[in-house]
LOKOL-453316 format. One line per field, with one value per residue (C-alpha): x, y, z. Coordinates in nm, 4 decimals, always signed. Last residue first. Example, Ala and Ser with C-alpha at 12.3 -4.5 7.8 and 13.67 -1.06 7.14 Angstrom:
# LOKOL-453316
px <- c(+1.3670 +1.2300)
py <- c(-0.1060 -0.4500)
pz <- c(+0.7140 +0.7800)
***
This chain:
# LOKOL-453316
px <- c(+10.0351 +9.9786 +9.9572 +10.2043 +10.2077 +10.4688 +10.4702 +10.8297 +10.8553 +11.0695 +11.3971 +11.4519 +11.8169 +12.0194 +12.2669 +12.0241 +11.6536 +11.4744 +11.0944 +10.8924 +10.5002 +10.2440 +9.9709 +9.7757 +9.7401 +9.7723 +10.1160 +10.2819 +10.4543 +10.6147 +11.0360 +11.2356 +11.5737 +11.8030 +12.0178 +12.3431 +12.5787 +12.3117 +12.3375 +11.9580 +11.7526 +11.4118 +11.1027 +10.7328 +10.3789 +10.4248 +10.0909 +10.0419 +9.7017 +9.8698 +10.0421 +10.4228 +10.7373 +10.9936 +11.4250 +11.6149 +12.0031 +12.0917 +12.4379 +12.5964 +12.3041 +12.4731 +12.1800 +11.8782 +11.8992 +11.7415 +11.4715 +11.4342 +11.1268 +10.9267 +10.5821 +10.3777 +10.4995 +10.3770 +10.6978 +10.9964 +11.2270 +11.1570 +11.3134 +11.4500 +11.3667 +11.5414 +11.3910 +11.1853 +11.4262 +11.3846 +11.6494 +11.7864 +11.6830 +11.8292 +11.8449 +11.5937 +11.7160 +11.6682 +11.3313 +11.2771 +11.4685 +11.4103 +11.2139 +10.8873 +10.8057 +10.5012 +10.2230 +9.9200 +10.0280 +9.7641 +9.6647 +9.8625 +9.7723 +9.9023 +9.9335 +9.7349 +9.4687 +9.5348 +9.3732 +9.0201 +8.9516 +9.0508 +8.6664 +8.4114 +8.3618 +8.1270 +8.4194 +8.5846 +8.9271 +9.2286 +9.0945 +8.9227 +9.2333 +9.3958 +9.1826 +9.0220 +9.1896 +8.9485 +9.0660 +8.9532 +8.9123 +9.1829 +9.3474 +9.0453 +8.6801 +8.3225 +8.1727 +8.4038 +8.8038 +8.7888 +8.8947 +9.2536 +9.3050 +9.5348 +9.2760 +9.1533 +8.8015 +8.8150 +8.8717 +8.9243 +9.3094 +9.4587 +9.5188 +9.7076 +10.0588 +10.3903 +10.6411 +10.6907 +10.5259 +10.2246 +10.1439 +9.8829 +9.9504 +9.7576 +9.4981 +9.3586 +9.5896 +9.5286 +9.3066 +9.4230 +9.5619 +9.6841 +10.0619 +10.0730 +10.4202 +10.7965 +10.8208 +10.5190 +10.1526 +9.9128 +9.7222 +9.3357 +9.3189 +9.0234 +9.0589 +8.7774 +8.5921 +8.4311 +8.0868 +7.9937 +7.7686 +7.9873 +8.2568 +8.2848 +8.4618 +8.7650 +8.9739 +9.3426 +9.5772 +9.7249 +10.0530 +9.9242 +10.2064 +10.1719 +10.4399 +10.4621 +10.5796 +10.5825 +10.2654 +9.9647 +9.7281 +9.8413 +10.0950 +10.0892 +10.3222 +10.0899 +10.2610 +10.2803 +10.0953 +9.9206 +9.7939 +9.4419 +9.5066 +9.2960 +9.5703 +9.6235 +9.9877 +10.1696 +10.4701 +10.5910 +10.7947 +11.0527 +11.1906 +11.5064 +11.4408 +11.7915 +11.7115 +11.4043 +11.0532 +10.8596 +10.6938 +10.2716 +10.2257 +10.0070 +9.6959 +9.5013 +9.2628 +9.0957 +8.7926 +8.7479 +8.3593 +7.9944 +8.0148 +8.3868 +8.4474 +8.1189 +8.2291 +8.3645 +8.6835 +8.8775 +9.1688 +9.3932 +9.3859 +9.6365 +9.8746 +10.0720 +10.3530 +10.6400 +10.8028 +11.1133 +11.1743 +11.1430 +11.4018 +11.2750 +11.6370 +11.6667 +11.3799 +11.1191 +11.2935 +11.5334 +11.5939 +11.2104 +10.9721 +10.8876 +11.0847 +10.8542 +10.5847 +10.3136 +10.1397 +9.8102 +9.7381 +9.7327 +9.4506 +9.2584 +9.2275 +9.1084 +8.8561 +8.8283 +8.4974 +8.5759 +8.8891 +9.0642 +8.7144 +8.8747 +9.1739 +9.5369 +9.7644 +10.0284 +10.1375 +10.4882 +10.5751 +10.9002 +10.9036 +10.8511 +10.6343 +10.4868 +10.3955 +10.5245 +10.3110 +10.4172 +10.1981 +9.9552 +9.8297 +9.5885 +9.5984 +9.3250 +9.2728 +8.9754 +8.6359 +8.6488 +8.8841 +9.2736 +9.4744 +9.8154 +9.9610 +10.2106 +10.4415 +10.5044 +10.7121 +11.0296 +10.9010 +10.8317 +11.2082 +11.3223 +11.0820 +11.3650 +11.3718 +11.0666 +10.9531 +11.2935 +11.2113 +11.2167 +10.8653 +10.7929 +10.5652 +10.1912 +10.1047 +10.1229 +9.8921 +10.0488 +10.0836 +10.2871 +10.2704 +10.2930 +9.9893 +9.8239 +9.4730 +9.2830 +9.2350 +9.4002 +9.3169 +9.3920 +9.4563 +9.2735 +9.3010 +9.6986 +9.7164 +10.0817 +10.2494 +10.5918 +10.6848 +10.6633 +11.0462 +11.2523 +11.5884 +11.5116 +11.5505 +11.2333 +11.2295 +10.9135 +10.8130 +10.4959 +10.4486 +10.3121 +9.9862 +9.7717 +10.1075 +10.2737 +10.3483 +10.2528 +10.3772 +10.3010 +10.0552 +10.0938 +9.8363 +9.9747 +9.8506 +10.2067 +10.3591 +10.6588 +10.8737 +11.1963 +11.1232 +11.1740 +11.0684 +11.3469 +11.1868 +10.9764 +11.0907 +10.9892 +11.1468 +11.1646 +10.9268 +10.6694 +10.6521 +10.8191 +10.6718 +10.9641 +10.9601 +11.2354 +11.2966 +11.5989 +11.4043 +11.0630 +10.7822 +10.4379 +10.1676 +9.8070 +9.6596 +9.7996 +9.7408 +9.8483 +9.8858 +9.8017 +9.8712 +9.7047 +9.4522 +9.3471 +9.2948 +9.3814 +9.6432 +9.8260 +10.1382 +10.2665 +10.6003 +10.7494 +11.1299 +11.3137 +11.5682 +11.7301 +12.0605 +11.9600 +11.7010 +11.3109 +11.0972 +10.7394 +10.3878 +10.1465 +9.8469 +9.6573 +9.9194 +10.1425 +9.7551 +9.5652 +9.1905 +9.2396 +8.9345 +8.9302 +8.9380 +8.9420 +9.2435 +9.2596 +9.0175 +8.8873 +8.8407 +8.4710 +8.2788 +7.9417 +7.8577 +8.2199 +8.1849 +7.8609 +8.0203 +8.3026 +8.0118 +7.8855 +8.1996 +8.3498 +8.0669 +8.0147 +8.4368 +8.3402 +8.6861 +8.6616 +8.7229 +9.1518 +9.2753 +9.5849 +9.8670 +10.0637 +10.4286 +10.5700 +10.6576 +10.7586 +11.1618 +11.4385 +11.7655 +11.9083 +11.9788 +11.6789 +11.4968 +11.6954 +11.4772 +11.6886 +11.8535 +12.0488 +11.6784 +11.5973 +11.2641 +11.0618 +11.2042 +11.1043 +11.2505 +11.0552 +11.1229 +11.2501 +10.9287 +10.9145 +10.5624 +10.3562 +9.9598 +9.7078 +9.4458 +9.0836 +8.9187 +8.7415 +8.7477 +8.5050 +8.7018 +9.0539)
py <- c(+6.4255 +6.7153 +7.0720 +7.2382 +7.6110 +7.8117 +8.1374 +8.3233 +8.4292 +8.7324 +8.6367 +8.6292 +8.7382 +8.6022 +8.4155 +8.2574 +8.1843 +8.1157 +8.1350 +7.9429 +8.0634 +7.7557 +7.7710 +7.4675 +7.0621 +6.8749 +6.7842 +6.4380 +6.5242 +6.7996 +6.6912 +6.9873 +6.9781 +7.3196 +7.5745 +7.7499 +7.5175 +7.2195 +7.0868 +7.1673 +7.2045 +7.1430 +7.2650 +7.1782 +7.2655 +7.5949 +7.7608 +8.1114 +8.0514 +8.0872 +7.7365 +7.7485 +7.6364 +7.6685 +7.6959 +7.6977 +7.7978 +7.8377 +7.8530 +8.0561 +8.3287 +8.6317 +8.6255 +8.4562 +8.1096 +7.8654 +7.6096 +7.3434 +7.1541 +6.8310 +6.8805 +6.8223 +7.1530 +7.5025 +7.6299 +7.3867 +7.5904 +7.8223 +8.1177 +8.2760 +8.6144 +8.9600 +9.3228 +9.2301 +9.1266 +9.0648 +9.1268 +8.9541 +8.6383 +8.4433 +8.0315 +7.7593 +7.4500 +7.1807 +7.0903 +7.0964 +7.4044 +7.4490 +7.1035 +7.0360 +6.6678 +6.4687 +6.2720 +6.1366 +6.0487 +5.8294 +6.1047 +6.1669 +6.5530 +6.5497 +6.9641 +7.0860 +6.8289 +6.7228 +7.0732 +6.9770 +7.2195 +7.0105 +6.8695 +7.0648 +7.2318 +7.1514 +7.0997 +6.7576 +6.5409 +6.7529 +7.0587 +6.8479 +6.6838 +7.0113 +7.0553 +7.4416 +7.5645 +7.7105 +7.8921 +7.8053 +8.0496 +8.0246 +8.3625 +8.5432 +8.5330 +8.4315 +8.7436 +9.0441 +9.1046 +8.9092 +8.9336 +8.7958 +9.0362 +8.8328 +8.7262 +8.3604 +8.3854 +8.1821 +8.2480 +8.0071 +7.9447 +7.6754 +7.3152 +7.0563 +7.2187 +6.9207 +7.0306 +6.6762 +6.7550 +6.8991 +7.2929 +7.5271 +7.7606 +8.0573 +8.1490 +8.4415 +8.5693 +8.9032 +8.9630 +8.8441 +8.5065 +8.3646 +8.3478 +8.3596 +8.5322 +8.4997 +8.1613 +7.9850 +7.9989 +7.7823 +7.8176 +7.6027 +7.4455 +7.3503 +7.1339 +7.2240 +7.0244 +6.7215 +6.7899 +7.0667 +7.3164 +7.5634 +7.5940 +7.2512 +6.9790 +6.7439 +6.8524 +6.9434 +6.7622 +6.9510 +7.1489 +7.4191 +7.7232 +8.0286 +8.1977 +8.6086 +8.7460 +9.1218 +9.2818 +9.2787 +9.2489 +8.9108 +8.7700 +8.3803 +8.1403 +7.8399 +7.5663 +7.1581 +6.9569 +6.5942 +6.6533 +6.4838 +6.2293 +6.3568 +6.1955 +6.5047 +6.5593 +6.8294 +6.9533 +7.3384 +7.4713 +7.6709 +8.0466 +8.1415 +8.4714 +8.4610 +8.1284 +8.3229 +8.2107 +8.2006 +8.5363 +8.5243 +8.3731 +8.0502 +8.1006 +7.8258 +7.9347 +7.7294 +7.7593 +7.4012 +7.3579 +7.4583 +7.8137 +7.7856 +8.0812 +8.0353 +7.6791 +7.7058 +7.5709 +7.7232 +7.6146 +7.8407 +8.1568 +8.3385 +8.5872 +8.9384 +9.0984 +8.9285 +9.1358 +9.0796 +9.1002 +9.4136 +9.2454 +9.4673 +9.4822 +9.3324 +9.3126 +9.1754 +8.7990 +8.8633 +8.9080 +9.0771 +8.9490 +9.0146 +8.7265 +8.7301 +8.9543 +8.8880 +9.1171 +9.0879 +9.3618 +9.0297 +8.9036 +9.1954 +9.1980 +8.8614 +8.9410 +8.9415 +8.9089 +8.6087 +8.6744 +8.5963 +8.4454 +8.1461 +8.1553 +8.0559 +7.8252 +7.9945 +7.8081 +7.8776 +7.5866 +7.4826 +7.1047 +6.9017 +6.6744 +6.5829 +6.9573 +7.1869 +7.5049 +7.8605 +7.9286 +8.2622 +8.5099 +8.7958 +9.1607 +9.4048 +9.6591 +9.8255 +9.7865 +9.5630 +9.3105 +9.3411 +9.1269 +9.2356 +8.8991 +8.8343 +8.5192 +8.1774 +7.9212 +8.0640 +8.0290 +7.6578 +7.6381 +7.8202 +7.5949 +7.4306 +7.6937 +7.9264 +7.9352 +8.0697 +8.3474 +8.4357 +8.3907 +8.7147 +8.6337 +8.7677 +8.9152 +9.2558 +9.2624 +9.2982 +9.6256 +9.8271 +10.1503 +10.4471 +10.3864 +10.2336 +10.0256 +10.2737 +10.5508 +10.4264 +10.5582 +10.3067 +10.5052 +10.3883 +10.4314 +10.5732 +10.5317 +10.3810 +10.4615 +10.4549 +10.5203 +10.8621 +10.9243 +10.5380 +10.7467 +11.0830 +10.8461 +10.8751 +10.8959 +10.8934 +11.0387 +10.9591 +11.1949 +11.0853 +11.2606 +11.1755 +11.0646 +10.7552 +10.5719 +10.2363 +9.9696 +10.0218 +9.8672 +9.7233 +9.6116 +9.5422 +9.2097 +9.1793 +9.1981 +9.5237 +9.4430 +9.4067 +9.7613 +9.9510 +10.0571 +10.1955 +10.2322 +10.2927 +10.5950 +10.7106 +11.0436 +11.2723 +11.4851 +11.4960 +11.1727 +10.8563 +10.6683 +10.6134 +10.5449 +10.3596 +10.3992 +10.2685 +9.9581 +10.0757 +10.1109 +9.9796 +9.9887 +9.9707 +10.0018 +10.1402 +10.0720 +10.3129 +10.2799 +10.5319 +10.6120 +10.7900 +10.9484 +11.2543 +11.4321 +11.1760 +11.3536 +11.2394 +11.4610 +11.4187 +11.4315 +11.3372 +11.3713 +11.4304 +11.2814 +11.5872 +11.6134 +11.8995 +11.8000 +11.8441 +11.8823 +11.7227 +11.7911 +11.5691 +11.4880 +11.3773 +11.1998 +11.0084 +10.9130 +11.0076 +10.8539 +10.8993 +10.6850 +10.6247 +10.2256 +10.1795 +10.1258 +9.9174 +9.6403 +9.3729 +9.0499 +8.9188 +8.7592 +8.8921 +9.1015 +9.2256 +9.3283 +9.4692 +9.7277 +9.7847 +9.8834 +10.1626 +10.2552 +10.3091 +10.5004 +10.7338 +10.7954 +10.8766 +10.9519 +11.2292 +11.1575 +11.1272 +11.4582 +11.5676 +11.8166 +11.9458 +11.9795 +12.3346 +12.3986 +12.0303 +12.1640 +11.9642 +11.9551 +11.7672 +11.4813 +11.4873 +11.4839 +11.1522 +10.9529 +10.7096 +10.3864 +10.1558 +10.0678 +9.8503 +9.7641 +9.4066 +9.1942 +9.4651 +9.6170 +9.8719 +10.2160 +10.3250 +10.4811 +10.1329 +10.0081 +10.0136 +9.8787 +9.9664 +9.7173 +9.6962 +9.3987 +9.1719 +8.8438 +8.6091 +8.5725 +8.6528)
pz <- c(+6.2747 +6.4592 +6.3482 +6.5882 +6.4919 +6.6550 +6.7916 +6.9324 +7.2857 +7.3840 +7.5238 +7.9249 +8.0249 +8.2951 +8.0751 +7.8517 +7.8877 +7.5498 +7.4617 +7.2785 +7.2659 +7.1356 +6.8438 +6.8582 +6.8012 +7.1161 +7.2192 +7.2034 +6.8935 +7.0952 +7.0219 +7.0467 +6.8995 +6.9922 +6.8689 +6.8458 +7.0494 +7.1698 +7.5810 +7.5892 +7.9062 +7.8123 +7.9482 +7.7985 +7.8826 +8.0521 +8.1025 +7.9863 +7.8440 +7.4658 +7.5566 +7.6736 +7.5584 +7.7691 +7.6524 +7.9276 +7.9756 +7.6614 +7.4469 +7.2156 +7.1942 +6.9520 +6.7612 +6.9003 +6.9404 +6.7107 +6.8021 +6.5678 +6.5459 +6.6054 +6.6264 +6.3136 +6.1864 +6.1363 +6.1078 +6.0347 +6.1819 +6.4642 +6.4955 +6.8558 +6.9840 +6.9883 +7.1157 +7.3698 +7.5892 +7.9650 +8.2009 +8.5230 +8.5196 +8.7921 +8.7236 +8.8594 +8.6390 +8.9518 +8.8505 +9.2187 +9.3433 +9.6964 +9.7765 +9.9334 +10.0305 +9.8664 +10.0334 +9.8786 +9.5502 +9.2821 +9.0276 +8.6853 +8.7350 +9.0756 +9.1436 +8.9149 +8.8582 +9.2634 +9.3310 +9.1628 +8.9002 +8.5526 +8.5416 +8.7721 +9.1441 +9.4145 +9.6453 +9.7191 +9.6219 +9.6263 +9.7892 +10.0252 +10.0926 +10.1322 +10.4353 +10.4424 +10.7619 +11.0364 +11.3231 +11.7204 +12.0011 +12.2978 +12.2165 +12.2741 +12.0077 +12.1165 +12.0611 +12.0255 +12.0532 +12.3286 +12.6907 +12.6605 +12.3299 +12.1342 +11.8571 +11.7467 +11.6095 +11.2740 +10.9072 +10.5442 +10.6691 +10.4214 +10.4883 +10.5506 +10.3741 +10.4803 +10.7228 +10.8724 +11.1723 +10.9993 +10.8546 +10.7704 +10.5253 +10.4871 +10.2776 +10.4907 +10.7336 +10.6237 +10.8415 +11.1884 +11.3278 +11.6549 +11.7831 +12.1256 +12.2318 +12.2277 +12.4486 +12.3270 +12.4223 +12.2235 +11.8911 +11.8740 +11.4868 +11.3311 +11.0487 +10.7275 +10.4479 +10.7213 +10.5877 +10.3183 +10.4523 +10.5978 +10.7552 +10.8452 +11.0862 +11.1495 +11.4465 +11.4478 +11.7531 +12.0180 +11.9920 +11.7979 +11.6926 +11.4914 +11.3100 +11.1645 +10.8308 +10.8318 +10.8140 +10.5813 +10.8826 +10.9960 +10.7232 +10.7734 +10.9046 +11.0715 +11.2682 +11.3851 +11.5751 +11.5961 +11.2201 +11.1891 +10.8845 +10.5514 +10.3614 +10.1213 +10.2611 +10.0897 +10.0309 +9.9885 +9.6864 +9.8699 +9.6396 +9.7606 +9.4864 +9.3684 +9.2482 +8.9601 +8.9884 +8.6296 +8.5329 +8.5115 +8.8402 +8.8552 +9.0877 +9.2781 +9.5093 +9.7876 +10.0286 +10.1655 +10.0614 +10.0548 +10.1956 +10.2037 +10.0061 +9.7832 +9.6985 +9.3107 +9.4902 +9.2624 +8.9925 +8.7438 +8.8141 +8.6115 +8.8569 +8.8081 +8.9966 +9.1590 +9.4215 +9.6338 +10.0244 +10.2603 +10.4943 +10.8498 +10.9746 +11.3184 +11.6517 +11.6769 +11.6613 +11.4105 +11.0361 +11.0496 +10.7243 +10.3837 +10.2148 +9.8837 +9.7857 +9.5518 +9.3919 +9.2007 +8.9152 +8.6164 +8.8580 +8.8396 +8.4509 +8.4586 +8.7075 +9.1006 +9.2568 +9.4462 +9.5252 +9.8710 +9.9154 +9.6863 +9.9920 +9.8796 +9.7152 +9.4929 +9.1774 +9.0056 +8.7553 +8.9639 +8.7006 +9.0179 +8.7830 +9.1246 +9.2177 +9.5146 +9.6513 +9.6860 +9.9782 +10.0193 +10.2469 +10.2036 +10.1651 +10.0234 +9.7134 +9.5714 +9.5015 +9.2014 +9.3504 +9.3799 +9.5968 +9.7739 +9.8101 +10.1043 +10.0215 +10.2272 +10.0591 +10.2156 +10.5819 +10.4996 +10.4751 +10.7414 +10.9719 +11.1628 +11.3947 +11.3902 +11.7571 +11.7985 +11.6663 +11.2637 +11.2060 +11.4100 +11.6785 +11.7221 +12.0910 +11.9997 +11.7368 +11.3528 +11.1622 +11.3938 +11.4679 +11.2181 +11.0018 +10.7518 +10.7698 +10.7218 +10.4064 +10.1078 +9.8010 +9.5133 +9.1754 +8.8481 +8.5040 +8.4531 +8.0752 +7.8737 +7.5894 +7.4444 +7.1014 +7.0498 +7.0989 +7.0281 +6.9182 +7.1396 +7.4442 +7.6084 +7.9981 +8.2027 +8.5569 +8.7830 +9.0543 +9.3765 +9.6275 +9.8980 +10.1291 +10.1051 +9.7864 +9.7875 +9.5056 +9.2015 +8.8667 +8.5246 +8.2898 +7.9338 +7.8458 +7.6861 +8.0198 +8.0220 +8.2976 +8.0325 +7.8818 +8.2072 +8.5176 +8.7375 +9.0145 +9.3419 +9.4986 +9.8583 +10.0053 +9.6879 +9.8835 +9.5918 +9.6551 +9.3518 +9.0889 +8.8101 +8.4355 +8.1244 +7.7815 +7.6683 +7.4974 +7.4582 +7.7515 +7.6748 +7.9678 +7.7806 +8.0997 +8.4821 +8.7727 +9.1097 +9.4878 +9.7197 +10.0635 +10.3615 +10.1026 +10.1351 +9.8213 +9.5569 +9.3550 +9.0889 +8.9666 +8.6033 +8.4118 +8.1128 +8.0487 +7.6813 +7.4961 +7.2510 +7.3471 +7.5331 +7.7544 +7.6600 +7.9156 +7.8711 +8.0345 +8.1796 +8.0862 +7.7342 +7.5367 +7.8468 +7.9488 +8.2345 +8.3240 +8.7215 +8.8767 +9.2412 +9.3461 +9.7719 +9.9603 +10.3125 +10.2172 +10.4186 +10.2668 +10.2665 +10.4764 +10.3868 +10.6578 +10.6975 +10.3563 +10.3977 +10.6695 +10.4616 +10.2124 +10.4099 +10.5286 +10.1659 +10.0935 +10.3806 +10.2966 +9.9650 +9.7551 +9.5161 +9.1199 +9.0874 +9.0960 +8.7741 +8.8817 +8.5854 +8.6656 +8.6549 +9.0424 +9.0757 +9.0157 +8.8021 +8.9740 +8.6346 +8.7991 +8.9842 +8.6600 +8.5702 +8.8363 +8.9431 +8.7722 +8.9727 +9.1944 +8.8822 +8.9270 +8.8447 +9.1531 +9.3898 +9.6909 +9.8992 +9.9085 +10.2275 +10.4554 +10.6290 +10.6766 +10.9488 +10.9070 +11.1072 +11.2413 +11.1988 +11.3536 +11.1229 +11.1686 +10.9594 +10.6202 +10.7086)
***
């Protein structure tokens, strides 16, 4: 959280985590095969500088800026240049390669120019066997082929790919960067003591606004950090997947580092400390599509739109939070936020928020003072950042931009204890404010017709949110006339009877059209509204995602 700064260690459980883009069915088929590390090439990433990474933690912190726990160390290995293959006896064959950054408490990895063909399929596991995060297969391949892991503990991980002997040579991927953690992790746990887990009693009757909350491990050009975000609610209530957060979440993030955010669902405790710790569901891989353009908060409310790359799937539970843009102080109501990258944790004001500023820009932020409540105080660490804050009626006010809140009753420095005030950009500052231009104002996103002030959250909006459990690459529908002046046939893919979804999306990523067709075969789609352009079509069926197919809409 921009402006608080303590460090904090992070616990995680050694049990791989769960991820919406692995199949855990599959394990590494070297194991099968009781397949030693004795022979597998060892690659180091370039040295870490611990002077360094103090040095500029120490900026950082100067200049408001997310903490990170990981900092960027260059591998440079490719499936052609490292590694070494085994060849089994029917011919498919096993790649294998250990990383080392010399140590690190954890690392995480990215990779470029990720391609995987259809049988083909890759694992990141320790050299104890202890931690695996897999299968990785042809479905989670993203055409702007970045891809990056979850944490592996330890300095070190081996990476492991399977080629079928019928697709052999055509996979390819490079390992650029690893993330070398080196604070921030640890055995104890993540949060401060006095925090409370979001599933207390503290949380009743907030279930819902628990499920819009996600964890976002952000990715800058330094390294990697955690921060806090809201999947938020829109009037055409069509599910498109935005995430509210911070702008000083990512300031300094690129393209590239966008398409390497995750965003975790459901991480939180099944009871009040105490339970299974629910590891919850990835999604990885963001467009920005709005900012505050404000400095993070320097001259404005702080906010961050993103739109994740993959559309939210039911088995996800996935809440689309409301929103009240009235600029009303809120008499009471809650913060859920992940302090320190931890479990999901609830915060509780019972007295009414305060108009003020961050920064220059008058009236752009609520401060909020937390109270006592029966399971603890919740306040707010890093991490926090970008956080809802929430009304009476469950509706988002605003987002944490930073504060002074901390459990320690003496301070955790200058003018910070459990009765210092946060700071929540106001979402009607979002909506209306910030030094920012045409088609970046929050209410072009999430009221593009204009006119609503208040609007409820809902579980499934658009009402057509189905599981997809596989991706294919393989098939994809034809489009008849094509170009056209926008009204086309879509047909299925062969051996598609009937679909689910069909969306059509702009070459930005953003879904412009979704139909739900009651067709045998194929479908009627009617875009003479559209601009002229070159759109993606792609059809949901049964589970399973089908590649996009380009068409031309020429206008009339």
């Amino acid at each position: 959280m921009k402006g608080k700064y303590a460090l904090f260690c992070l616990a995680f459980s050694i049990t791989a985590f769960l991820q919406a883009q692995q199949d855990a069915s599959i394990r590494p088929l070297s194991w099968h095969y009781a397949l030693g590390l004795d022979d597998v090439p060892i690659v180091n990433a370039t040295p870490f500088d611990a002077q360094a990474a103090y040095e500029k933690d120490l900026l950082r912190e100067a200049e408001g800026k997310v903490p990170l726990y990981g900092r960027m160390c260059t591998v440079g290995a490719s499936l052609f240049s490292h590694g070494a293959w085994t060849v089994l006896p029917n011919g498919d064959r096993i790649w294998r390669l250990k990383v080392i950054s010399p140590g690190a408490l954890a690392t995480d990895l990215f990779f470029e120019d990720f391609h995987l063909p259809p049988g083909a399929y890759m694992h990141v596991y320790d050299p104890q066997r202890t931690q695996v995060h897999g299968a990785f297969l042809d479905k989670h391949v993203q055409s702007h082929g970045y891809f990056t892991t979850d944490m592996i503990f330890g300095e070190s991980c081996v990476i492991e790919y399977y080629e079928p002997l019928l697709v052999q040579g055509e996979g390819h991927f490079t390992i650029t960067q690893v993330s070398h953690a080196y604070r921030m992790v640890g055995a104890s746990s993540a949060a401060d003591t006095c925090e409370v887990d979001v599933n207390c009693s503290e949380g009743e009757g907030w279930q819902a606004q628990r499920d819009a909350v996600v964890r976002i491990r952000v990715v800058d050009p330094e390294g990697t950090g955690y921060c806090t975000g809201v999947l938020m609610n829109n009037t055409a209530q069509d599910c498109r997947p935005y995430i509210l957060t911070a702008m000083h979440c990512a300031e300094e993030s690129t393209v590239a580092h966008f398409n390497q955010f995750v965003f975790r669902f459901g991480y939180q405790r099944a009871g009040c400390d105490s339970g299974q710790l629910l590891q919850g569901a990835n999604m990885n891989g963001c467009v920005k599509r709005a900012d505050s353009n404000d400095g993070g908060g320097n001259q404005g409310s702080d906010f961050l739109l993103l739109e994740l790359n993959d559309p939210l799937t039911a088995d996800l539970v996935p809440y689309f939070a409301g929103w009240d843009v009235t600029n009303a102080p809120s008499p009471s109501g809650k913060g859920i936020h992940h302090p320190a990258g931890s479990m999901k944790k609830i915060s509780t004001y019972t007295s009414a928020t305060q108009s003020t500023s961050w920064g220059s820009a008058s009236g752009s932020h609520w401060r909020v003072r937390w109270v006592q409540t029966e399971n603890g105080r919740g306040v707010t660490e890093g991490g926090s950042s970008g956080s809802p804050l929430f009304d009476p009626q469950r509706r988002v006010v605003g987002t944490l931009t930073g504060g002074a809140s901390c459990c320690a009753i003496n301070g955790c420095g200058p003018s910070t204890g459990p009765n210092a005030w946060d700071y929540y950009g106001k979402i009607s500052h979002h909506f209306f404010g910030n030094p920012n231009g045409p088609g970046q104002k929050l209410r072009d996103w999430l009221d593009p017709n204009g006119g609503t002030n208040v609007f409820d959250g809902a579980y499934n909006p658009c009402g057509t949110l189905i599981s997809v459990n596989e991706v294919r690459n393989d098939q994809r529908p034809e489009i008849h006339p094509n170009p056209n002046a926008g009204e086309f046939t879509v047909n299925y893919p062969n051996g598609v009877a009937r679909a689910d979804r069909i969306e059509v999306s702009d070459l930005s990523g953003r879904v412009v059209h979704v139909a739900t067709p009651r067709t045998m075969g194929k479908a009627q789609i009617d875009g003479s509204g559209w601009s002229a352009g070159t759109y993606l079509v792609s059809v949901i069926a049964n589970g399973v995602r089908y590649a996009g197919a380009k068409v031309t809409v020429e206008g009339r």
